[in-house]
C-alpha positions as CSV (number, residue, x, y, z in Angstrom):
1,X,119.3,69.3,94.8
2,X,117.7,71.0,98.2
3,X,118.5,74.6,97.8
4,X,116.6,76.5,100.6
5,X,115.3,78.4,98.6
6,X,113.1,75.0,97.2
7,X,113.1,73.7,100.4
8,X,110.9,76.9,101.5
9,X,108.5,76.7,98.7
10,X,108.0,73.0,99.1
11,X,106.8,74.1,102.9
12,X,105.0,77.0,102.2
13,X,102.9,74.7,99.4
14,X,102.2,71.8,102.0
15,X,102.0,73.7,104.8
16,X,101.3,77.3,103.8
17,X,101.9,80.0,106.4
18,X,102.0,77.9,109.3
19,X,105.7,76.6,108.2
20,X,106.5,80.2,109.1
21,X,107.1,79.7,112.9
22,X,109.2,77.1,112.3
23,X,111.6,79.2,110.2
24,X,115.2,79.8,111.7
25,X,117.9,82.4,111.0
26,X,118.0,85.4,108.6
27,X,115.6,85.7,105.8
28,X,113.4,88.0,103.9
29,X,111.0,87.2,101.3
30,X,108.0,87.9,99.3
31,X,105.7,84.9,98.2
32,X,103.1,85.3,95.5
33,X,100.2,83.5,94.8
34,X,98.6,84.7,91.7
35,X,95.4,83.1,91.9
36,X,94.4,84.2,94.8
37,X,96.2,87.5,93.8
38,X,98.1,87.9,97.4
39,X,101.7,88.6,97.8
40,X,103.1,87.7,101.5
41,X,106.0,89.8,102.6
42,X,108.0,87.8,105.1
43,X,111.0,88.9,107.2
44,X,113.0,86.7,110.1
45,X,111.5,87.7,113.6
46,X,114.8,89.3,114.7
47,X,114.9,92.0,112.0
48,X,118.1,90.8,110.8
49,X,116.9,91.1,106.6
50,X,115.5,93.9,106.4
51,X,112.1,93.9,104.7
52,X,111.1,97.5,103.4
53,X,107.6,98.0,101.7
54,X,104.9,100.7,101.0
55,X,101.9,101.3,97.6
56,X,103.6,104.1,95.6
57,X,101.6,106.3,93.8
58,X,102.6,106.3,89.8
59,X,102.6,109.2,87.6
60,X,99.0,108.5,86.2
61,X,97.8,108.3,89.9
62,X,97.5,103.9,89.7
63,X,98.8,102.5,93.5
64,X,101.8,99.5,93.4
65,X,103.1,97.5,95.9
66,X,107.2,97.9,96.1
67,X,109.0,96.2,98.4
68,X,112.8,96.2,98.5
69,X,115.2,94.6,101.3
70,X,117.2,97.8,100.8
71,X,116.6,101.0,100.8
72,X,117.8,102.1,97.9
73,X,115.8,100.8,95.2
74,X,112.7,102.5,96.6
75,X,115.0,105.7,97.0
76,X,114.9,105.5,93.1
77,X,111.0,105.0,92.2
78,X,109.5,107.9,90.6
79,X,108.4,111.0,92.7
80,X,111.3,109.1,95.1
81,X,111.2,107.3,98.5
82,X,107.9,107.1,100.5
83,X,108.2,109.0,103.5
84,X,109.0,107.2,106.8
85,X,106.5,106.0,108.6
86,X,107.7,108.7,112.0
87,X,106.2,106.4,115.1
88,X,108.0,103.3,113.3
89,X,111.3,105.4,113.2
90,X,111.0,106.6,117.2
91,X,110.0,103.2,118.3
92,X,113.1,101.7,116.6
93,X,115.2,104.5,118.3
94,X,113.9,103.4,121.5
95,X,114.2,100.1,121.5
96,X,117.1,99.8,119.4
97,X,115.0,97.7,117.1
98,X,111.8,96.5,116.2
99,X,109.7,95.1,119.1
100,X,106.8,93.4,117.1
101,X,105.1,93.4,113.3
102,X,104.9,97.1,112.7
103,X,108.3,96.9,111.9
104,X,108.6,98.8,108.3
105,X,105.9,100.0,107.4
106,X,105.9,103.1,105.2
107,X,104.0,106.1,105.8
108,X,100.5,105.2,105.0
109,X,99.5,108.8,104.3
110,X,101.8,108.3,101.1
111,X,99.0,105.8,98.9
């Protein structure tokens, strides 16, 4: 069977992130590739899935990567939710959306 899903990694293995522009409709994704220990956070150039990330800072003061395509789930990581990053939030109030990459990234002053 051709899920999407296998259909996307099939193209991201032949063609790596140059299948990317080719991509239509909604998605949002995260692709790992552990030996080259990278993780590629990939959202659909409208914005549609949102695609929420930031490095937390854990308890015994090590940095993670969570990303989430709601908000929610990083609501509920310890010390809670990273602060909003506050030129990302009036940009999007302007615009009514997100006009190019810096789309959701989280305060960096939080890692």
């Amino acid at each position: 069977r051709r899920y999407d899903t296998a259909v996307l990694l099939a193209a991201l293995e032949a063609w790596g992130v140059d299948c990317l522009a080719r991509l239509n409709g909604m998605f949002a994704f995260a692709w790992y590739r552990p030996r080259e220990q990278r993780v590629l956070l990939v959202r659909d150039r409208w914005g549609k899935k949102p695609l929420f990330w930031g490095r937390i800072r854990l308890d015994d003061g090590s940095r993670v990567l969570a990303f989430s395509s709601e908000l929610r789930p990083l609501a509920e990581l310890p010390g809670g939710p990273p602060p909003p990053c506050a030129l990302g939030v009036a940009r999007y109030l302007v615009y009514d959306g997100m006009p190019d990459r810096k789309s959701t990234r989280l305060n960096s002053s939080h890692t």
